[in-house]
N, C-alpha and C positions, 0 to 999 in steps of 0.2 A: 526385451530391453532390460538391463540388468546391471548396477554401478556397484560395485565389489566395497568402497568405500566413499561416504560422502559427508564433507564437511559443511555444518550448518553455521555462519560466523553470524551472531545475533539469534540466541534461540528463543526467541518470543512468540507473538504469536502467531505470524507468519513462516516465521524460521520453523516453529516448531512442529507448528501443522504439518507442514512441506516433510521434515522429517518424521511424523508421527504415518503421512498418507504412503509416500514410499516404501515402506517398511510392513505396510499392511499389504501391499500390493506383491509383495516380493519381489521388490526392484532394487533393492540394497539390503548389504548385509549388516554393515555397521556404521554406525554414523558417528562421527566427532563435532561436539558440540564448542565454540570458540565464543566468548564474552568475557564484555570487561567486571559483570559481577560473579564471584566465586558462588554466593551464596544459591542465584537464578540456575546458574549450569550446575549444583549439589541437587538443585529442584527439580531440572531438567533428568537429573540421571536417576535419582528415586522414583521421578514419574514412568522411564521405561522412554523418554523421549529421544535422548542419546547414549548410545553405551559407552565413549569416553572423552575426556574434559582435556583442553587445551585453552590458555592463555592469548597466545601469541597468533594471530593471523597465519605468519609465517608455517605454521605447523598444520595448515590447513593444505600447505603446497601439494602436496603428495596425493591427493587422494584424485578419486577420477572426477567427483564433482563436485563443486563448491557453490555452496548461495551463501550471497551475502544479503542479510536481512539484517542489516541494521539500517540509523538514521541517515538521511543522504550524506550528511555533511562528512560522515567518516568514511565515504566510500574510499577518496584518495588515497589517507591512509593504510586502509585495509588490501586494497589493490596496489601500493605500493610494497606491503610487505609478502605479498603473496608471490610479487612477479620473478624473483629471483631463482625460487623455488619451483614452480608453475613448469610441470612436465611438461612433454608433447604428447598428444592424446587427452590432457584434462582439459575440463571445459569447468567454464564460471558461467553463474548467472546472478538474477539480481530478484529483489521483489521492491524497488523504490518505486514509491509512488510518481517522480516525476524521473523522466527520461533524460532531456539534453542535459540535463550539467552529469548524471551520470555514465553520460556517453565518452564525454569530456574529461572527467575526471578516469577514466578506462584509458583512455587515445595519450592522456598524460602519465598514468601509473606504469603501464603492460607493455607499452613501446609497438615493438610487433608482434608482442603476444595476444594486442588487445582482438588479434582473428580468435582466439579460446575462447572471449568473451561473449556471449547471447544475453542481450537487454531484459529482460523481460518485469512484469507488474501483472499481481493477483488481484483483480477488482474483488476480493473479497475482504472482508476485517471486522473487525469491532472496537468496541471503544476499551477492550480490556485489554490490559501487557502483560509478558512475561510467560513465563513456558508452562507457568499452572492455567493460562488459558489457550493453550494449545487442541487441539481437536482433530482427529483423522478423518473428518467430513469436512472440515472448514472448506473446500475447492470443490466440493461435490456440485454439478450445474452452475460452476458459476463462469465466468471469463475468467482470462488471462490473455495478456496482452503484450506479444513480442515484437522486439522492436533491431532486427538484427540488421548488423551492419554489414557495410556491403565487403569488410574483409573477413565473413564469416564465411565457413565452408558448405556447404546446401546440406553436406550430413551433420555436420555438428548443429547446424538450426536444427533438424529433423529430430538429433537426438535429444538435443531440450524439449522441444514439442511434445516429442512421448512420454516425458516425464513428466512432465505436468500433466499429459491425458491418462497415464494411471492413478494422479491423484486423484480422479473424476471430472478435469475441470475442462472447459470448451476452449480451443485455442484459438486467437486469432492474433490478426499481423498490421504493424501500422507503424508509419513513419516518427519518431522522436518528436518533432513540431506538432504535427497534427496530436499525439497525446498529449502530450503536455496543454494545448488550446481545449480538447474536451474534458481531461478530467479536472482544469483549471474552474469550469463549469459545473460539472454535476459531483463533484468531488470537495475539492479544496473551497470554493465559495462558503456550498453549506457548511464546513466544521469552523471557516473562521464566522459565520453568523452567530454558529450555536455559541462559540468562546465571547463575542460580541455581546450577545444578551445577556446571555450568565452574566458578566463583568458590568453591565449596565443594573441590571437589576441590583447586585451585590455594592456596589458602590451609592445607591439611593438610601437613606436616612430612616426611609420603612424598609430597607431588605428584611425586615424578619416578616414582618407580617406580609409583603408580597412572596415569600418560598412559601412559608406555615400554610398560606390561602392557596396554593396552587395546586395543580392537578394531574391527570395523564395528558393534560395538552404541553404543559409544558416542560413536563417529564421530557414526552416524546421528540418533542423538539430541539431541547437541548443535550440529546441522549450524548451527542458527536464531542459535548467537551470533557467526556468522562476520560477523551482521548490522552492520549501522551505530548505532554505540551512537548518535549526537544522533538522527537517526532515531527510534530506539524509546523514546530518554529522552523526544521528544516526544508520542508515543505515549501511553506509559505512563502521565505527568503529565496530558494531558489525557483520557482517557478511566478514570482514578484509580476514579473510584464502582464503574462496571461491573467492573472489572479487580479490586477488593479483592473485590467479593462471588462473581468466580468463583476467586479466590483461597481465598476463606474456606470455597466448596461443596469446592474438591479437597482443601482441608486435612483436612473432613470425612472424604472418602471415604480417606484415607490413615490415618485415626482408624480407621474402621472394618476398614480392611485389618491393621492391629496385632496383632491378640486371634490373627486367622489365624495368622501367624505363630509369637508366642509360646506357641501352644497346640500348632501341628505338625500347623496343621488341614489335609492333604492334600487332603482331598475340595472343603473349602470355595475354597481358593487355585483348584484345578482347574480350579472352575465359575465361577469369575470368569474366568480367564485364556481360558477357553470361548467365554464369553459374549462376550468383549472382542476374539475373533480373530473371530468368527462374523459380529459386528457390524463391523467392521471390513472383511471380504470382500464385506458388500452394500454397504457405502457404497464400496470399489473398483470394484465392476459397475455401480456407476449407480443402486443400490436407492434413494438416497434421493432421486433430478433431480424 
């Protein structure tokens, strides 16, 4: 499997991994980097991440594959400019964190072209942007998550699939709804908690001496706001439904953590804290693949 040219629109750090793994793999020859800063994609091409620079979405048309990895919110845009252009035989994909509005935003930009298009999201990331943190391991074991619709053709899903399994990465398949409801969960919750507390703490009258006093606990906890705020504002905004109702289950469980507490319930605190290392350990071993 082998894409002669492939345009990266957003070369950060998804974009640019995705083009840094292909290229190791011998899966493309050249790749065209597309962003809206001059300076990132100068970065990108000193780094060896793409070999040449384009502007305009539009100029991404031509090539045999395209990812767009940028914020969800400009998918429209970007699949708007693409579709006029958009051969037969080229295939788009995506790495957006959230599915249905970019399925939507596809079904409204590409008309009948949106059958080119293959859904797809990299569960893998970090809390660093831009193409100096790019990595030709970023997908090594991790998931990827396609989500093809039903006017894709069985070879053009097949074809994205292999491209993402030369970046190393494990491919699986699932409905638009259904991801957007789990990574609403094990995704989107945690980074808006981590921006949560950051902003709680920072807003308190001792911020200095509660950062100055802190440690790897809460390093590591609030690792997720080192994140890209337009990124997750887009995020957030469009996957809003799912995200408030796993909002509203932790609030619960943070209800019912209270009485523990204020009562000095030793035993009870225990057997949570138990239960939540215990469960924690088998989904570290592989318990739940």
């Amino acid at each position: 499997m082998r894409f002669e040219k492939v345009a990266v629109v957003g070369v950060g750090l998804i974009g640019g991994s995705f083009a840094l793994a292909l290229k190791a793999a011998g899966s493309c020859r050249h790749v065209v980097g597309v962003g809206r800063s001059r300076a990132n994609l100068e970065s990108a091409l000193r780094l060896g991440v793409i070999e040449s620079i384009a502007t305009d979405p539009a100029e991404a048309a031509g090539c045999d594959l395209v990812m767009v990895a940028t914020p969800v919110a400009q998918f429209e845009r970007v699949l708007t400019a693409l579709a006029p252009g958009l051969r037969v035989g080229s295939l788009v994909t995506d790495g957006g964190s959230t599915k249905r509005d970019v399925v939507a935003a596809a079904r409204k930009a590409l008309g009948r072209k949106v059958a080119q298009f293959v859904p797809g999201h990299p569960i893998a990331g970090a809390e660093k942007s831009g193409a100096a943190s790019a990595r030709v391991d970023l997908f090594r074991d991790r998931r990827v998550i396609l989500t093809p619709l039903a006017e894709n053709a069985p070879g053009d899903v097949a074809r994205v699939e292999a491209a993402w399994q030369v970046t190393g990465a494990r491919v699986f398949r699932m409905d638009p709804e259904t991801h957007d409801a789990v990574l609403g969960a094990v995704s989107h919750l945690p980074h808006l908690l981590a921006y949560a507390l950051v902003k709680e703490f920072a807003d308190r009258g001792n911020a200095a001496q509660l950062f100055s006093n802190s440690a790897g606990g809460l390093r590591d906890f609030t690792r997720l706001a080192s994140s890209h705020p337009e990124m997750w504002r887009d995020i957030c905004v469009a996957n809003r439904d799912k995200l408030a109702d796993e909002l509203g289950a932790f609030e619960s469980r943070l209800r019912a953590i209270r009485p523990m507490l204020e009562a000095g319930d030793g035993a009870a605190l225990e057997k949570l804290f138990a239960d939540a290392r215990d469960v924690r350990e088998k989904w570290l071993q592989g318990g739940f693949e």
